[in-house]
TORVO-833734 format. One line per 5 residues: number of its first residue (from 1); for each residue z, y, x of N, C-alpha, C. Coordinates in steps of 0.05 Angstrom, whole numbers, m for minus. Atoms other than C-alpha are relative to their C-alpha. Layout:
<atoms>
NUM> Z Y X Z Y X Z Y X; ... .
</atoms>
This chain:
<atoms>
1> 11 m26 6 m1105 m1354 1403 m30 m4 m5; 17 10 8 m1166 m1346 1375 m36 1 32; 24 8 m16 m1239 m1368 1414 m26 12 m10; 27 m5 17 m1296 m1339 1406 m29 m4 26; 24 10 m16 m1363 m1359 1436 m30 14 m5 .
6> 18 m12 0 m1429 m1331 1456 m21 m12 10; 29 20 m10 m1498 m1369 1457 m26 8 m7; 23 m12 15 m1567 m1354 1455 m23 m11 18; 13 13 m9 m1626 m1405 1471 m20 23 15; 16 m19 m21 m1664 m1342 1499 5 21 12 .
11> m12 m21 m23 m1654 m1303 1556 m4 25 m11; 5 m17 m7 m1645 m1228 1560 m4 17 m30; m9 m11 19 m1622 m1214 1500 24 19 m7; m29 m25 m3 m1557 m1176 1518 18 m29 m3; m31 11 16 m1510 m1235 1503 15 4 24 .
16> m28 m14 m16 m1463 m1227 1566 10 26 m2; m9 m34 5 m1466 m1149 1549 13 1 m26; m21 m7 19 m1447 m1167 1490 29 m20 0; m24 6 m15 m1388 m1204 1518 13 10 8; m27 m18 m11 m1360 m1163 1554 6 21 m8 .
21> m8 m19 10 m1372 m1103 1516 27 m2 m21; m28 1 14 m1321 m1139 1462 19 m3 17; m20 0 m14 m1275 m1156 1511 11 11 20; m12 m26 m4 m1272 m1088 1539 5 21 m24; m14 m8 13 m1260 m1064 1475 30 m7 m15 .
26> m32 15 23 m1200 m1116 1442 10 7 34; m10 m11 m22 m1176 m1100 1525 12 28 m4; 4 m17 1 m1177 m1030 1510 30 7 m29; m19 0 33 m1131 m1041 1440 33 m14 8; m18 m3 m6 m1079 m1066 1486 m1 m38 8 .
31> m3 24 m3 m1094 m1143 1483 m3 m19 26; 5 15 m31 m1096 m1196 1542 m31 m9 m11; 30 7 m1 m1173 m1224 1547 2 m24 22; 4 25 m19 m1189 m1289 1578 m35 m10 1; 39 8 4 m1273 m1300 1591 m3 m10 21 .
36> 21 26 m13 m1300 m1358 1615 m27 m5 1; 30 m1 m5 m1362 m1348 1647 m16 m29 0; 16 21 m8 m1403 m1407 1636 m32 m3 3; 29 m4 m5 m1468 m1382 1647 m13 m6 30; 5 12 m24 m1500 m1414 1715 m2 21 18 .
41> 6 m32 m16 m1511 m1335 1743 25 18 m4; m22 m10 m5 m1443 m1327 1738 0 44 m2; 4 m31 m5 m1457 m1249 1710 32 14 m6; m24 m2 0 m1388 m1244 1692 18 2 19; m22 6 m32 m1359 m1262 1756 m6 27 11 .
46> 4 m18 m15 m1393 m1211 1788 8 28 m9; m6 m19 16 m1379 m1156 1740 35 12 17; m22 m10 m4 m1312 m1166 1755 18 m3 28; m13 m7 m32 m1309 m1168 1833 m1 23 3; 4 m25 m12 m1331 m1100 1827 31 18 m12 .
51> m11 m25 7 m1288 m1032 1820 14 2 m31; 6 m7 36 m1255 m1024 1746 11 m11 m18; m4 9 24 m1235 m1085 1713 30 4 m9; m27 6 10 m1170 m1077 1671 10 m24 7; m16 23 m8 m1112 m1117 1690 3 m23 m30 .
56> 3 5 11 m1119 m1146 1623 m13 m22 m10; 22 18 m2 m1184 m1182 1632 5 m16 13; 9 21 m14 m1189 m1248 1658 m25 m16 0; 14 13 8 m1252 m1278 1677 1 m30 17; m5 27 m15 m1255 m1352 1704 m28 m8 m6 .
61> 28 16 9 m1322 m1378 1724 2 m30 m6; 1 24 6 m1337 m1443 1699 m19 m16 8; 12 14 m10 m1367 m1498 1739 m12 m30 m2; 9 29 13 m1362 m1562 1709 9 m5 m26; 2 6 26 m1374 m1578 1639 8 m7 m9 .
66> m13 22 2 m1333 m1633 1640 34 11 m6; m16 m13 m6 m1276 m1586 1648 14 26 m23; m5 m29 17 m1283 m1529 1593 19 m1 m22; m17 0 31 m1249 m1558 1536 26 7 17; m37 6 m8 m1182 m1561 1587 3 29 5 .
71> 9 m37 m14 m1214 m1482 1609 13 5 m19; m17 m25 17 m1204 m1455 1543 28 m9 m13; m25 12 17 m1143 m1498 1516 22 13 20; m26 m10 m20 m1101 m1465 1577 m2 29 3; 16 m32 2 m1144 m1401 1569 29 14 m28 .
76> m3 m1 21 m1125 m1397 1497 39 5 m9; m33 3 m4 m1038 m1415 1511 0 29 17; m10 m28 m12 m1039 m1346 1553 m11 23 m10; 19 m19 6 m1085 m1303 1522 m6 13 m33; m1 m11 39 m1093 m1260 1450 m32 m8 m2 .
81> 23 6 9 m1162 m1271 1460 m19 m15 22; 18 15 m19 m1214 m1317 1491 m33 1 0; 32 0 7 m1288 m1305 1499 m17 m21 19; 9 23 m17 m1332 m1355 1526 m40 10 9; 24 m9 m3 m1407 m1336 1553 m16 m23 0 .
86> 8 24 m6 m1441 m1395 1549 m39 6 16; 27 m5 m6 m1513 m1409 1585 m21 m9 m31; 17 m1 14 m1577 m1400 1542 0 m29 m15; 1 30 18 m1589 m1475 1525 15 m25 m3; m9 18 13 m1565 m1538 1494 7 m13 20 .
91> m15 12 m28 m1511 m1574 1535 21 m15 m13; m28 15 4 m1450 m1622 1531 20 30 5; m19 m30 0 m1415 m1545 1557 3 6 m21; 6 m21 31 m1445 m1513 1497 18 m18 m22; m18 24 17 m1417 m1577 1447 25 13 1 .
96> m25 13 3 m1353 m1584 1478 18 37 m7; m13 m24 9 m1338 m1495 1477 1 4 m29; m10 m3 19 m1353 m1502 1412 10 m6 m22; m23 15 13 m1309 m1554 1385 23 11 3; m28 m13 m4 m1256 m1503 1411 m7 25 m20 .
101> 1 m33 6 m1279 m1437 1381 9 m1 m31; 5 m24 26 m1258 m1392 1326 m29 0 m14; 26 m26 7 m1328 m1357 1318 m23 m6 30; 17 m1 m25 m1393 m1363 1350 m17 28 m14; 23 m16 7 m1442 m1308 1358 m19 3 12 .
106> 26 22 m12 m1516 m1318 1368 m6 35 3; 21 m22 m11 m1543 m1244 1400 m31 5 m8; 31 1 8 m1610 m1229 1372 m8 25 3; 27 m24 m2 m1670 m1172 1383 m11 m6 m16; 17 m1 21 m1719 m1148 1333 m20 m11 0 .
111> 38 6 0 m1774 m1194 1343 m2 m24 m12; 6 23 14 m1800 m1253 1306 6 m29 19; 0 15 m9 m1801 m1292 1372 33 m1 4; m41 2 m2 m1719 m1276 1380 14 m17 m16; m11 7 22 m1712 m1302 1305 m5 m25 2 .
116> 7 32 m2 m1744 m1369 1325 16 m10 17; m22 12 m11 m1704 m1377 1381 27 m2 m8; m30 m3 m1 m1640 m1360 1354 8 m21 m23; m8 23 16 m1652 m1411 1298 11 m25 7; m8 27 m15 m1639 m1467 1349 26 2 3 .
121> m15 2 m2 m1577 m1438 1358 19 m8 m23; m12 3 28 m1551 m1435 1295 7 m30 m15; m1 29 0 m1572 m1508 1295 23 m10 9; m27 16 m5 m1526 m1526 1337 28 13 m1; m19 m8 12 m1472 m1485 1314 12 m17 m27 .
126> m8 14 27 m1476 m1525 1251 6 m26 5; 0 20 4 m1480 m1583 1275 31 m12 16; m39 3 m9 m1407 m1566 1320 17 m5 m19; m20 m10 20 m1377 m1545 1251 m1 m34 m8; 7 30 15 m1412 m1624 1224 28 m16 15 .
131> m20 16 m20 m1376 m1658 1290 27 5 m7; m34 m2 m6 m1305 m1627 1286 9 0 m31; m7 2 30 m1308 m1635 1202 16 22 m3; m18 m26 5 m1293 m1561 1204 m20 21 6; 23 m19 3 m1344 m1510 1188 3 21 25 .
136> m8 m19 m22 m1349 m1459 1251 m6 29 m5; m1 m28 0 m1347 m1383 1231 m35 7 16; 15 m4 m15 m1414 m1354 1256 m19 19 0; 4 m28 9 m1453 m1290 1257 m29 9 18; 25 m9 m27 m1523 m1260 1294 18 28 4 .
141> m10 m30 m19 m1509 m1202 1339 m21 20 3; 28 m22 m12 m1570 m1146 1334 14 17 23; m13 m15 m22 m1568 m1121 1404 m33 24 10; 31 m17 m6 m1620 m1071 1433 m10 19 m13; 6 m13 26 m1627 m1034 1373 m6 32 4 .
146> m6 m34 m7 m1651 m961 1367 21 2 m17; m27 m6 9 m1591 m924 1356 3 10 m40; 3 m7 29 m1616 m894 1286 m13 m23 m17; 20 18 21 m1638 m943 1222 m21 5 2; 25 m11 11 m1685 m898 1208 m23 m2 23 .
151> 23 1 m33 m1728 m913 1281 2 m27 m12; m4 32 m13 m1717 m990 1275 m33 m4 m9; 22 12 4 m1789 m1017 1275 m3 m17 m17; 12 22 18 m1828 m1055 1224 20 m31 m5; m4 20 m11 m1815 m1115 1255 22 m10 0 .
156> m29 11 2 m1743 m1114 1263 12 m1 m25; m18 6 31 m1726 m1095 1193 m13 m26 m16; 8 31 13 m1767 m1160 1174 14 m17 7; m9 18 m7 m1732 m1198 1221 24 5 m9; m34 0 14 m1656 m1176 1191 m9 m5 m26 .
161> 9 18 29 m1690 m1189 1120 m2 m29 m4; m1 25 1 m1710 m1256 1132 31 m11 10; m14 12 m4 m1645 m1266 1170 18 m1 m30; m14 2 21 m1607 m1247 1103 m6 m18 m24; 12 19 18 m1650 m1289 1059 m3 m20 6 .
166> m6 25 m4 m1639 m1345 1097 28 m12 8; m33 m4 5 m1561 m1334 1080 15 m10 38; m15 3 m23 m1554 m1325 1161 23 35 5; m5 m29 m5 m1492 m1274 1167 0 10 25; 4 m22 m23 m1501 m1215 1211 20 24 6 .
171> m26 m22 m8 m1444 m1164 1244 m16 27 m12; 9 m18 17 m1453 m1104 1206 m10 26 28; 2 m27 m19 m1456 m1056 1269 m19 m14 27; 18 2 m20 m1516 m1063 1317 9 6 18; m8 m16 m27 m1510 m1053 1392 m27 18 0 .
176> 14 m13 m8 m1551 m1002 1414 m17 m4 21; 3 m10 m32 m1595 m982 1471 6 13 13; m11 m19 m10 m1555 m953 1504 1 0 34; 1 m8 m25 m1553 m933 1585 35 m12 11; m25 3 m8 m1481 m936 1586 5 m38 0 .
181> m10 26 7 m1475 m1012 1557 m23 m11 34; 4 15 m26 m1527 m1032 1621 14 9 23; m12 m2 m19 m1480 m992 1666 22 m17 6; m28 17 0 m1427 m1043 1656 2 m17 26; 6 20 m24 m1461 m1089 1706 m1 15 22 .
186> 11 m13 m26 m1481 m1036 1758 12 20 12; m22 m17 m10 m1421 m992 1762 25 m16 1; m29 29 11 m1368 m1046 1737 15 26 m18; m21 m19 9 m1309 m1027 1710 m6 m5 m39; 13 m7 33 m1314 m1004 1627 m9 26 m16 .
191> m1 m14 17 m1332 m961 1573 15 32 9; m21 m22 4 m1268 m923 1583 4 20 27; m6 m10 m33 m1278 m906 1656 m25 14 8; 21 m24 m4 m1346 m872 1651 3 20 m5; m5 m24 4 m1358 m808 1653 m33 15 m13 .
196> 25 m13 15 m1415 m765 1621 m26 13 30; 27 0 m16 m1444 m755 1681 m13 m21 20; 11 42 m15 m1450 m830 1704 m29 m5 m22; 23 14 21 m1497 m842 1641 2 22 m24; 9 m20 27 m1522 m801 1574 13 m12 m25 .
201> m7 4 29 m1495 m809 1505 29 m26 m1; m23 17 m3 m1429 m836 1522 23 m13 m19; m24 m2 34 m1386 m823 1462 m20 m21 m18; 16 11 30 m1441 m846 1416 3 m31 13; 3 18 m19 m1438 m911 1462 29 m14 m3 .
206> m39 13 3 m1356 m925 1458 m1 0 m31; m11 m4 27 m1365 m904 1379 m14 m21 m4; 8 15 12 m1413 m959 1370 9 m32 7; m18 27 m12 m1374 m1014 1415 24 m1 m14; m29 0 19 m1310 m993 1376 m7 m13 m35 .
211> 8 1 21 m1353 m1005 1312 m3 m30 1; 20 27 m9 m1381 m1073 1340 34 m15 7; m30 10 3 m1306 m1091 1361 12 m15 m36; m13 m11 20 m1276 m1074 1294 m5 m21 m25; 17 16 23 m1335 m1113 1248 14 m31 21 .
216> m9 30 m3 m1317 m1184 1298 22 m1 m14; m30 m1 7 m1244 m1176 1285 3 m9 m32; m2 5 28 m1258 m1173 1213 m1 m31 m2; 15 27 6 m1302 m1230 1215 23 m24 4; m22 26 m23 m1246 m1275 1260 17 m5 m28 .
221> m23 18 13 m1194 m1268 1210 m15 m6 m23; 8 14 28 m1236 m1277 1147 m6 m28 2; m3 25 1 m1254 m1340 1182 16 m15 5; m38 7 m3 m1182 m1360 1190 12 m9 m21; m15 6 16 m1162 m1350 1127 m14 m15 m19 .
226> 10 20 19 m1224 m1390 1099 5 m26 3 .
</atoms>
């Protein structure tokens, strides 16, 4: 089943939010989920000691490096889908998850210093696709985003310009800032189990995770059938 992976040489970008937000949404669509926390702060794990998680989800932290290719290859035999969290920087982990994956996606914010970092990733995304003589599917993630175009700062619409002119693709549906997507960690549980008076703009918040779902999915099989 297919793999998909999540890396991003700089912290505090949303990428585990945006982890788990997909894999409380393909959860949510009826599918099994298998996520392999391999981030050293284990934010995954904790997520899902708390209150909430669908029987659906599986997360398995991941401890030794040495170990992940066998993680997701047994992940992958039980599961419709597999997400992998990987930690921020460059590792034999990072390599060997993504000699397994489908699809990687690199999390990015609107700032010039985000776009430099996330170039490293991309690096070595390419250079997985070089190793396994098999190009690897791969996509930036705008996370953080004001919710309207029409707010996005200077800054950021330069930085999705340059990303497009330097033929890097990008998921068509931004995450937001949203209240609800940081409640994920601090209430547990998902999306589907808040309520409007846990956090503000809730709907607009599931409509843009359903959106952000919807655009990977695309992406997965188009890189399937390329």
């Amino acid at each position: 089943m297919p793999v998909i992976t999540m890396l991003s040489p700089k912290g505090g970008v949303g990428k585990t939010t945006t982890a788990l937000i997909l894999a409380a949404e393909l959860a949510s669509s009826g599918r099994s989920v298998v996520m392999i926390d391999a981030d050293p702060n284990f934010p995954l794990a904790r997520w899902a000691g708390k209150e909430g998680r669908p029987s659906n989800i599986e997360v398995i932290p991941e401890v030794d490096e040495d170990e992940i290719i066998g993680t997701i290859d047994e992940a992958r035999k039980r599961a419709d889908y597999v997400i992998v969290d990987l930690e921020g920087k460059a590792s034999a982990r990072a390599t060997n998850a993504l000699m397994m994956s489908n699809l990687a996606l690199i999390p990015i914010q609107g700032s010039e210093l985000d776009a430099v970092e996330a170039a490293r990733a991309f690096k070595v995304v390419r250079n997985a696709g070089t190793a396994r003589e098999r190009a690897l599917p791969f996509a930036a993630v705008l996370t953080r985003a004001p919710a309207s175009k029409r707010l996005w700062p200077r800054d950021l619409k330069a930085v999705v310009a340059n990303l497009k002119e330097a033929g890097i693709p990008m998921i068509p549906t931004a995450l937001a800032e949203r209240g609800a997507f940081r409640g994920l960690f601090s209430m547990g549980g998902t999306l589907a189990e808040m309520t409007s008076a846990d956090v503000g703009s809730l709907e607009s918040a599931r409509e843009n995770a359903t959106a952000f779902a919807d655009d990977v999915i695309t992406l997965l099989k188009e890189g399937v059938q390329a």
